[in-house]
VEXVEX-794667 format. One record per residue (C-alpha): residue number from 1; z, y, x. Coordinates in nm, 4 decimals, decimal comma. Example, Ala and Ser with C-alpha at 12.3 -4.5 7.8 and 13.67 -1.06 7.14 Angstrom:
VEXVEX-794667
<rec nr="1" up="0,7800" north="-0,4500" east="1,2300"/>
<rec nr="2" up="0,7140" north="-0,1060" east="1,3670"/>
end
This chain:
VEXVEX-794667
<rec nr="1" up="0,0000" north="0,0000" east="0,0000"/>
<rec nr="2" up="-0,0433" north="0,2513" east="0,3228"/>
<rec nr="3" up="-0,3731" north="0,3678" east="0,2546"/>
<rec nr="4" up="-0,2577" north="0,4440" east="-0,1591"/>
<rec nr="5" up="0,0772" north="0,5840" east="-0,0421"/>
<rec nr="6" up="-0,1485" north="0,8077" east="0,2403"/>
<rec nr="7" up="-0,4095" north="0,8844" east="-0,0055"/>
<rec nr="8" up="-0,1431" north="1,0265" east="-0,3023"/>
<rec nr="9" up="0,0570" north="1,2018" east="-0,0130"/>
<rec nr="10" up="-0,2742" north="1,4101" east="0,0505"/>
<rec nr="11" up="-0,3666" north="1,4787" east="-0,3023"/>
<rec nr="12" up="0,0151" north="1,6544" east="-0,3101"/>
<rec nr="13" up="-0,0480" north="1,8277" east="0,0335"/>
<rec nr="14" up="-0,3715" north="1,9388" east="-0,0938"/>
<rec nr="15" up="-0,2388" north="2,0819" east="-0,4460"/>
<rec nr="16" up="0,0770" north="2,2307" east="-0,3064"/>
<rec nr="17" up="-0,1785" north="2,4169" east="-0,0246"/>
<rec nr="18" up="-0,4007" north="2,5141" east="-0,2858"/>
<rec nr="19" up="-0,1006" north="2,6392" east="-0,5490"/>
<rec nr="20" up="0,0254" north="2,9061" east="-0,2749"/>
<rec nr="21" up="-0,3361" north="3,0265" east="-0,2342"/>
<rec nr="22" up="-0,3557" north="3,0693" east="-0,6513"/>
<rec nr="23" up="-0,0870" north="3,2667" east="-0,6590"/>
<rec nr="24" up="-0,2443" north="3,5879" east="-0,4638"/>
<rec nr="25" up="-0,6215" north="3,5345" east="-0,5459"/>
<rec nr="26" up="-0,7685" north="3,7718" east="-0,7780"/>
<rec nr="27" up="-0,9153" north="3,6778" east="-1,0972"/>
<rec nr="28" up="-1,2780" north="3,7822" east="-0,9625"/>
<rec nr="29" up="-1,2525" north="3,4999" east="-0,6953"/>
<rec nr="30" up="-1,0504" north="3,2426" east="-0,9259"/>
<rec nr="31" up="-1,4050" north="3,3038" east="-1,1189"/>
<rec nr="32" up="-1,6037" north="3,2331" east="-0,8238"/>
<rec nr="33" up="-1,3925" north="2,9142" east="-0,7691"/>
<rec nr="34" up="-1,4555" north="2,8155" east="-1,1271"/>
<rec nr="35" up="-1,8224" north="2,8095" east="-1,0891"/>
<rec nr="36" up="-1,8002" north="2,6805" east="-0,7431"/>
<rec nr="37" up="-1,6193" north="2,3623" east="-0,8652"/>
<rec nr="38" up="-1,8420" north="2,2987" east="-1,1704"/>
<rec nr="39" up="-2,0983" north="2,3274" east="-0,9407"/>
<rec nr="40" up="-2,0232" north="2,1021" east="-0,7091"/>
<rec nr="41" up="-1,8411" north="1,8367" east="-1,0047"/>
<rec nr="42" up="-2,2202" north="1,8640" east="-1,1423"/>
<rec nr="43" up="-2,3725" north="1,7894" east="-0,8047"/>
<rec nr="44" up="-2,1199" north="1,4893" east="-0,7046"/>
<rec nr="45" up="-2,2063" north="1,3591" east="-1,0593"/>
<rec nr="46" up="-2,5907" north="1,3499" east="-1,0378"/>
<rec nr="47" up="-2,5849" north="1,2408" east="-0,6892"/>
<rec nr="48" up="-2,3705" north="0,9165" east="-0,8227"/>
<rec nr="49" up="-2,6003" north="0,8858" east="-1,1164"/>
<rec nr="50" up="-2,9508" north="0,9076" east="-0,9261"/>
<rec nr="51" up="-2,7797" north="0,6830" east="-0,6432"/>
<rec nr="52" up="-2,6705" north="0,3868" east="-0,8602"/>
<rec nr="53" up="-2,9163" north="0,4309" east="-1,1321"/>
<rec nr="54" up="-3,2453" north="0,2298" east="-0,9573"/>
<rec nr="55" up="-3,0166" north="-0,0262" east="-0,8719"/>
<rec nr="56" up="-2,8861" north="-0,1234" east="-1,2860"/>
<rec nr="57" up="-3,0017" north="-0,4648" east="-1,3760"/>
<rec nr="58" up="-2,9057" north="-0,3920" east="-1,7262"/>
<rec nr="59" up="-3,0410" north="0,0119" east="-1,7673"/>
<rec nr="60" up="-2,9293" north="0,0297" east="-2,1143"/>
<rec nr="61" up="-2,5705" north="-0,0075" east="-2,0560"/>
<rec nr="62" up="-2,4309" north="0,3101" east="-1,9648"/>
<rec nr="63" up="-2,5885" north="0,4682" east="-2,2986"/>
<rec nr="64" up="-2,4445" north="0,1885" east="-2,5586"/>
<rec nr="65" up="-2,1250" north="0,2402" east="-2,3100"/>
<rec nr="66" up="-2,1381" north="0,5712" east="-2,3422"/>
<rec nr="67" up="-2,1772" north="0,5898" east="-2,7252"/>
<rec nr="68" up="-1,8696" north="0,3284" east="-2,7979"/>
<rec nr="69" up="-1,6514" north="0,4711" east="-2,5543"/>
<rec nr="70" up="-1,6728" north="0,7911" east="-2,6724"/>
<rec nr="71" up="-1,6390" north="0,6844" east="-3,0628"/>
<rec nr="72" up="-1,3306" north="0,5214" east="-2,9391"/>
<rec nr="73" up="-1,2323" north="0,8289" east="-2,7471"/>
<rec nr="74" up="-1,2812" north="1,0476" east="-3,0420"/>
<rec nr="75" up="-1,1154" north="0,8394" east="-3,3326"/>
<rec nr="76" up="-0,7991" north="0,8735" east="-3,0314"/>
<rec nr="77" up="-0,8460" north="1,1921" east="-2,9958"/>
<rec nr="78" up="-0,8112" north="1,1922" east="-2,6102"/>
<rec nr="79" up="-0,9018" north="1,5322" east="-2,5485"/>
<rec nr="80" up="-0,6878" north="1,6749" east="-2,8125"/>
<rec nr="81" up="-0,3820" north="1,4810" east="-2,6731"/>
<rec nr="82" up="-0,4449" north="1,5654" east="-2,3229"/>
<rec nr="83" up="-0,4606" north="1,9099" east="-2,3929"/>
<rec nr="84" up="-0,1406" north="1,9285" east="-2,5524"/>
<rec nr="85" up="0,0453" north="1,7161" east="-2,3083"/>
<rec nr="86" up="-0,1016" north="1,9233" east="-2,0334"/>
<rec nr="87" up="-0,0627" north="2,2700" east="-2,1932"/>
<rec nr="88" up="0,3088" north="2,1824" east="-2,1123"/>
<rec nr="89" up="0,2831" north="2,1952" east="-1,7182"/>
<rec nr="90" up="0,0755" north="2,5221" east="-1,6853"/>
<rec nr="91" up="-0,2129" north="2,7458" east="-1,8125"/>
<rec nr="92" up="-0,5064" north="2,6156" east="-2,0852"/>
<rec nr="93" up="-0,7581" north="2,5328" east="-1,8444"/>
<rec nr="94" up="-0,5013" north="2,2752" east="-1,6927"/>
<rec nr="95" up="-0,6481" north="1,9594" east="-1,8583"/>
<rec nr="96" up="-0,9916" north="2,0616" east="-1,7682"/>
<rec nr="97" up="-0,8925" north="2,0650" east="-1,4469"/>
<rec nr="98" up="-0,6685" north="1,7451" east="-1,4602"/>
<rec nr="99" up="-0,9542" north="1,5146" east="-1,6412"/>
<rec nr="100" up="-1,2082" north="1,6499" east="-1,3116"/>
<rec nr="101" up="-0,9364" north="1,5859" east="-1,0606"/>
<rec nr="102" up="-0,8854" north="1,2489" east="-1,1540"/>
<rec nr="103" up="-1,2497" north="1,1362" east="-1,2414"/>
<rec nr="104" up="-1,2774" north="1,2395" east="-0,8418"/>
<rec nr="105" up="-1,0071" north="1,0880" east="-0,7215"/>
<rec nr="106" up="-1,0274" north="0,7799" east="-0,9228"/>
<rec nr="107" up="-1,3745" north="0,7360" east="-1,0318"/>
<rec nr="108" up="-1,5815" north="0,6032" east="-0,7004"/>
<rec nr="109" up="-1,6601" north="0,3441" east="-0,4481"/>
<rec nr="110" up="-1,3636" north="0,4157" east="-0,1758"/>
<rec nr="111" up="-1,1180" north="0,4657" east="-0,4519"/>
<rec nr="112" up="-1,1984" north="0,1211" east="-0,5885"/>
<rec nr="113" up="-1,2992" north="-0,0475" east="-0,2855"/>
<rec nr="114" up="-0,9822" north="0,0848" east="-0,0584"/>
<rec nr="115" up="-0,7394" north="-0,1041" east="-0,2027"/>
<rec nr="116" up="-0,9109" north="-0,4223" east="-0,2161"/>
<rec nr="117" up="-0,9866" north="-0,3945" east="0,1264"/>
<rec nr="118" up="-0,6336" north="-0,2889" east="0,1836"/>
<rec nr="119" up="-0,4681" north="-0,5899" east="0,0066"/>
<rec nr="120" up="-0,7157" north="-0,8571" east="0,0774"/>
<rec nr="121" up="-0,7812" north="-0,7525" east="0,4853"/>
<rec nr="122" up="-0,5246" north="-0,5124" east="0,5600"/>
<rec nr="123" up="-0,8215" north="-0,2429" east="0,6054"/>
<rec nr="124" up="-0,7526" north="0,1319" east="0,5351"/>
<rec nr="125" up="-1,0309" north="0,2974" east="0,6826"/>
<rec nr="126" up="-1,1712" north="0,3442" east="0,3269"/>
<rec nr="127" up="-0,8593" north="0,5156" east="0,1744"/>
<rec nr="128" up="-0,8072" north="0,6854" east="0,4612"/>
<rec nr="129" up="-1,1371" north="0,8344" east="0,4765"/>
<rec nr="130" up="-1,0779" north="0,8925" east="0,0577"/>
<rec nr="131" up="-0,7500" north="1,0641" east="0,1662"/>
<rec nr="132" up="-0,9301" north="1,2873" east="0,3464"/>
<rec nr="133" up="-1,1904" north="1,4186" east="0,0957"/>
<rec nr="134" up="-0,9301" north="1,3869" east="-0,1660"/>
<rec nr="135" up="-0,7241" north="1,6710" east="0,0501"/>
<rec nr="136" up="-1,0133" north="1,9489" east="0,0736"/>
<rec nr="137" up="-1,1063" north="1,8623" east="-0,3664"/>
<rec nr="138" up="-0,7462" north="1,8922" east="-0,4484"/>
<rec nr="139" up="-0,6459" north="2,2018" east="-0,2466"/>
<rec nr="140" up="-0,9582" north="2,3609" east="-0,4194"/>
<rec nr="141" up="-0,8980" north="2,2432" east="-0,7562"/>
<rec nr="142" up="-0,5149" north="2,3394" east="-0,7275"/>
<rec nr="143" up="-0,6147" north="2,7197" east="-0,5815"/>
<rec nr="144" up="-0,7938" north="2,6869" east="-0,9136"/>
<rec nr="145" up="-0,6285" north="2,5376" east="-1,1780"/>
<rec nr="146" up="-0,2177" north="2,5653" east="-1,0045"/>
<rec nr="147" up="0,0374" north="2,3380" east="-0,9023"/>
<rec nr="148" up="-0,0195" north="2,1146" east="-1,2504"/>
<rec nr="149" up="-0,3222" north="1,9503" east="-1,0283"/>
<rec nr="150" up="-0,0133" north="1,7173" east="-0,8393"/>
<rec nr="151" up="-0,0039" north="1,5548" east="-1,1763"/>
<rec nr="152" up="-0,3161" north="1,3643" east="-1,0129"/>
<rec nr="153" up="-0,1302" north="1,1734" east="-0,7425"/>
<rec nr="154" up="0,0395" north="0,9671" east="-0,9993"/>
<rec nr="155" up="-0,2518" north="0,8753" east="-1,1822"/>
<rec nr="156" up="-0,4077" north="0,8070" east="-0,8363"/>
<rec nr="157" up="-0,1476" north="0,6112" east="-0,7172"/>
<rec nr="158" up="-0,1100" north="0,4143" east="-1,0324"/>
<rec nr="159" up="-0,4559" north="0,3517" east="-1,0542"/>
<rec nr="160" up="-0,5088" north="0,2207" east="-0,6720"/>
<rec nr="161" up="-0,1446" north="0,0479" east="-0,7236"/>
<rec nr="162" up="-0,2889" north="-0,1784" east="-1,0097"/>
<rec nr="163" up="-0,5908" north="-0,2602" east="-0,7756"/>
<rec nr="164" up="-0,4153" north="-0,3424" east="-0,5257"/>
<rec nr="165" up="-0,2129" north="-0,6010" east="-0,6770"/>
<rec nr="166" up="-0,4709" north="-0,7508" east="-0,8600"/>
<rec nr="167" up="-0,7113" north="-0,7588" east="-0,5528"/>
<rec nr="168" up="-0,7146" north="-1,1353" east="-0,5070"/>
<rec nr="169" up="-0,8769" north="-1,1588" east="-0,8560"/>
<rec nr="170" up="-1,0427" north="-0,7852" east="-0,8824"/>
<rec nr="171" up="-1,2267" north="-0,8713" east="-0,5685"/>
<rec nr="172" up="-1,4264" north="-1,1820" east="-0,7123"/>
<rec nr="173" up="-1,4785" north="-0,9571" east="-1,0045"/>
<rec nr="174" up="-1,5960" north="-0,6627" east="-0,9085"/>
<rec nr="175" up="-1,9321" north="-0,7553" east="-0,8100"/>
<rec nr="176" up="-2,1991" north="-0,5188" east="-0,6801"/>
<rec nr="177" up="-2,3467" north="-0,5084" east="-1,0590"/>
<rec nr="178" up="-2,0451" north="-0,4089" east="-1,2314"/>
<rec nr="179" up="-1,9575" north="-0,1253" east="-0,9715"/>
<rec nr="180" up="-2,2712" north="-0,0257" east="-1,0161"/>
<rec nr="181" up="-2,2441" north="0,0114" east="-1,3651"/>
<rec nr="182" up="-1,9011" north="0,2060" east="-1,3441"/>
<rec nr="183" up="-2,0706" north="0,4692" east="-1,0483"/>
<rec nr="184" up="-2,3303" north="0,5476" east="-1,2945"/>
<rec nr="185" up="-2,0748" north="0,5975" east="-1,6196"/>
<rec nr="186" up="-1,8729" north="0,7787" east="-1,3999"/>
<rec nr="187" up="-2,1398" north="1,0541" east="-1,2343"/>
<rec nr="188" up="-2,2168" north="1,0950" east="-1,5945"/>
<rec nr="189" up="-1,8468" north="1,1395" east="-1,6790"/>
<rec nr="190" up="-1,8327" north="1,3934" east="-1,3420"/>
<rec nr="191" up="-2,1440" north="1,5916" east="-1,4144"/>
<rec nr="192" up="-2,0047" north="1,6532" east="-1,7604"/>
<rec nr="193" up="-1,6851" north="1,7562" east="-1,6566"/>
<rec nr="194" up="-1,9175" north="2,0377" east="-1,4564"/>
<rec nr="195" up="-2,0380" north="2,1562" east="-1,7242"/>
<rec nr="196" up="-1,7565" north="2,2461" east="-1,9440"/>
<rec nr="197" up="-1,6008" north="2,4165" east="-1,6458"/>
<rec nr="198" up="-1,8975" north="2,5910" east="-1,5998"/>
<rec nr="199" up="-1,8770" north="2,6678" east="-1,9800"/>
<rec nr="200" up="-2,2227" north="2,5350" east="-2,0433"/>
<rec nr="201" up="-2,0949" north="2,2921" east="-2,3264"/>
<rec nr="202" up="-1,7380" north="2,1812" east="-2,4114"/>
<rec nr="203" up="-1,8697" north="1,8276" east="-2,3677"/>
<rec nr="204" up="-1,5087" north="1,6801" east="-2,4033"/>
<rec nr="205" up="-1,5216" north="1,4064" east="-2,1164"/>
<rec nr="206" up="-1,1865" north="1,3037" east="-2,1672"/>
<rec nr="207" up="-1,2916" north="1,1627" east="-2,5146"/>
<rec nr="208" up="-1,5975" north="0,9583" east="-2,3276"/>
<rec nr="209" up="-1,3269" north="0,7866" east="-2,0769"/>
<rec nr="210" up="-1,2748" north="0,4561" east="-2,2880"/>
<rec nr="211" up="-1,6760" north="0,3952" east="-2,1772"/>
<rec nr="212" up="-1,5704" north="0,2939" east="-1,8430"/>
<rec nr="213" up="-1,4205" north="0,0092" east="-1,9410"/>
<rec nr="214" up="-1,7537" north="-0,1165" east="-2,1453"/>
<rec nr="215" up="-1,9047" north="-0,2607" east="-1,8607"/>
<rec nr="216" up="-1,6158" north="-0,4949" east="-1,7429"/>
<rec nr="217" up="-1,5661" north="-0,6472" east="-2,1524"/>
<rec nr="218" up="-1,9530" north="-0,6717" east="-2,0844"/>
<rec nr="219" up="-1,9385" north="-0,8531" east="-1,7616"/>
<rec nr="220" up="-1,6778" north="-1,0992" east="-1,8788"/>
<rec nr="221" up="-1,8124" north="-1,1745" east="-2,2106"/>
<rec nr="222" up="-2,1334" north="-1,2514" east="-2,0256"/>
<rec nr="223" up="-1,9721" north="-1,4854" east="-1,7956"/>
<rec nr="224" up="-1,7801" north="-1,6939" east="-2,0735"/>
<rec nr="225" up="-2,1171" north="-1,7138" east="-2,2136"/>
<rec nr="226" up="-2,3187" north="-1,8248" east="-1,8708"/>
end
């Protein structure tokens, strides 16, 4: 659990860095910062798309994904409740910056990969090297959004703490397919995440989460039936 306990330590170094800087920038550059991160949230999320999407073997399941997750999301009203609960540790735009924190943190090859290769070969280069991009997107996303972004780290390190554990199983499970899958949902999930901060479209991404776990019922109903 190094390379998790590393990783969550950075996320708090990064917010706690980036919370002092909030406090004395003026609203003009928290603006700039604002367009700045949906920028790059929208970037990171097309990149992920356009990466995994040529190598889907099944290219229509990130829409039907997509379209039952975020029923599901919507009849739970996700959004709403995250709002709410996060409208309790600091300013409005807190949960917008909360659900793009931890789509980033959580949502991508190292952050899945590290702790497999952590419990299953004692290998933390991955998380390490996550640790490190996870400091420079949290301190930014704190000088943003305020000290509320350490709520992160414990999704984070519940997240990679779960993997961990079940790495001797996850690891036979997730195949190549199936993370490909979850990259693709995920950019999606990213890029749309840019766009509400960039006030494009309220797209509500937190209400579309439930579709990243489409492809795994898929994957194991399909090998029951094989």
């Amino acid at each position: 659990m190094l390379g998790t306990i590393v990783n969550t330590g950075t996320i708090l170094a990064g917010s706690i860095l980036g919370s002092i800087l909030h406090k004395g920038i003026k609203a003009d550059y928290q603006d700039a910062l604002f367009n700045a991160m949906g920028l790059a949230a929208t970037a990171l999320g097309i990149n992920s798309l356009v990466s995994n999407m040529p190598d889907s073997q099944y290219p229509v399941l990130f829409i039907v994904s997509l379209a039952i997750g975020s029923l599901i999301g919507t009849i739970l009203k996700l959004d709403t409740r995250f709002q709410n609960l996060a409208g309790k540790f600091g300013q409005s735009d807190l949960a917008q910056g909360l659900s793009t924190g931890i789509l980033l943190f959580c949502i991508g090859t190292l952050s899945i990969l590290g702790p497999i290769e952590s419990a299953v070969h004692g290998d933390n280069t991955f998380l390490f090297t996550n640790a490190t991009l996870d400091f420079v997107t949290s301190a930014v996303l704190a000088s943003t959004y305020g000290i509320g972004m350490a709520l992160a780290a414990i999704v984070l390190f519940c997240w990679q703490g779960l993997i961990y554990l079940g790495a001797s199983n996850l690891s036979q499970f997730l195949t190549p397919e199936l993370l490909t899958e979850i990259s693709i949902i995920g950019g999606i999930l990213i890029a749309s995440s840019g766009i509400s901060i960039l006030k494009i479209k309220d797209c509500k991404t937190l209400n579309m989460l439930p579709a990243l776990f489409i492809p795994p019922i898929f994957f194991l109903i399909k090998g029951f039936i094989l």
